[in-house]
N, C-alpha and C positions, 0 to 999 in steps of 0.2 A: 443504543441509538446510532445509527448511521447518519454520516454527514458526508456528504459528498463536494467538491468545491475546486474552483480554478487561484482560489487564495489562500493565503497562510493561517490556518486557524487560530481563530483568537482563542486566549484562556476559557472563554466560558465555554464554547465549545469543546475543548480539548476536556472540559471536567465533563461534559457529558459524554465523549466518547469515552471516558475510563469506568464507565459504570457496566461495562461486559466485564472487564477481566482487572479491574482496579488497575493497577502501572503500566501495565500491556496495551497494548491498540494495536490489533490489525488492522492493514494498509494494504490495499489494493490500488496498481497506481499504471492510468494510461501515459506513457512516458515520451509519446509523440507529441499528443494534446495540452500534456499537465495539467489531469484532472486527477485528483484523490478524492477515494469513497475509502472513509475509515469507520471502526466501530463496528463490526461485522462481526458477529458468532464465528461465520465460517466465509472463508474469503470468498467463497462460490457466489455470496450474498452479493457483498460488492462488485465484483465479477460483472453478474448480470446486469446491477445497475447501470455500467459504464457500455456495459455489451450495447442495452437496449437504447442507450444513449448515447449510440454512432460511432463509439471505439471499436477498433478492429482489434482480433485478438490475439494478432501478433506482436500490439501492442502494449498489454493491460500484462502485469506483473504483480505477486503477490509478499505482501511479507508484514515487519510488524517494525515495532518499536517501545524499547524497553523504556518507562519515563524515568525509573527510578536510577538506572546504572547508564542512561541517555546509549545503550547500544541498538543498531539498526540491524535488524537480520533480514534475509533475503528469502526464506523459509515459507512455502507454501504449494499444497497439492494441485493444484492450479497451475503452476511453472510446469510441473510435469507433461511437457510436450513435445513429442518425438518430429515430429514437424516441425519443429522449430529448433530440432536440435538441440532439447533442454531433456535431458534422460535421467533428471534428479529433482525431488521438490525445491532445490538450492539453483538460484538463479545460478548459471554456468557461464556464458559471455563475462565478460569483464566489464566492457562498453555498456551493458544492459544494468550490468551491478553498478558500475560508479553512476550511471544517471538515474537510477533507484533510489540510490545513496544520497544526490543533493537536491532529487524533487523533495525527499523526506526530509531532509537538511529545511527545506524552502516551504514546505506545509506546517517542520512543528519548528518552526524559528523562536515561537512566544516561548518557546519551554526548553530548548538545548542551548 
């Protein structure tokens, strides 16, 4: 299930985005806006969602979060943008990583 959202997920949501991949949750996350769409098969999912709902895409960013070892990766084919100067599925900017790092800090508060 995807849930997409400008607030910090409460637990019951958080149990429903873990029914893709149990501990895991990919996070797709417009980082201008601070809006996350989590819970996504494949980030391309969430992607869209944010796309078709007025984020530009040089601001939507992909990645995940581990519940269980609370790590945050940056990791998604979606980053892969030569245009933007990202020439790895691994978010590359620094600036882009650490504000990746405390939207997701800021979305899964109920659980890190």
């Amino acid at each position: 299930m995807i849930v997409t959202t400008t607030a910090p997920y409460t637990r019951e949501e958080i149990e429903k985005l873990k029914e893709q991949f149990g501990t895991y949750i990919k996070t797709v996350i417009d980082i201008k806006q601070k809006i996350c769409s989590a819970g996504c098969d494949r980030h391309f999912d969430s992607e869209q969602i944010l796309l078709q709902s007025g984020s530009h895409q040089v601001d939507v960013w992909g990645g995940g979060i581990d519940l269980e070892t609370k790590i945050i990766d940056f990791n998604s084919f979606i980053n892969i943008r030569l245009s933007d100067n990202n020439h790895s599925n691994e978010i590359q900017d620094s600036t882009i990583r650490d504000e990746y790092k405390k939207l997701t800090e800021y979305f899964f508060q109920t659980v890190l």
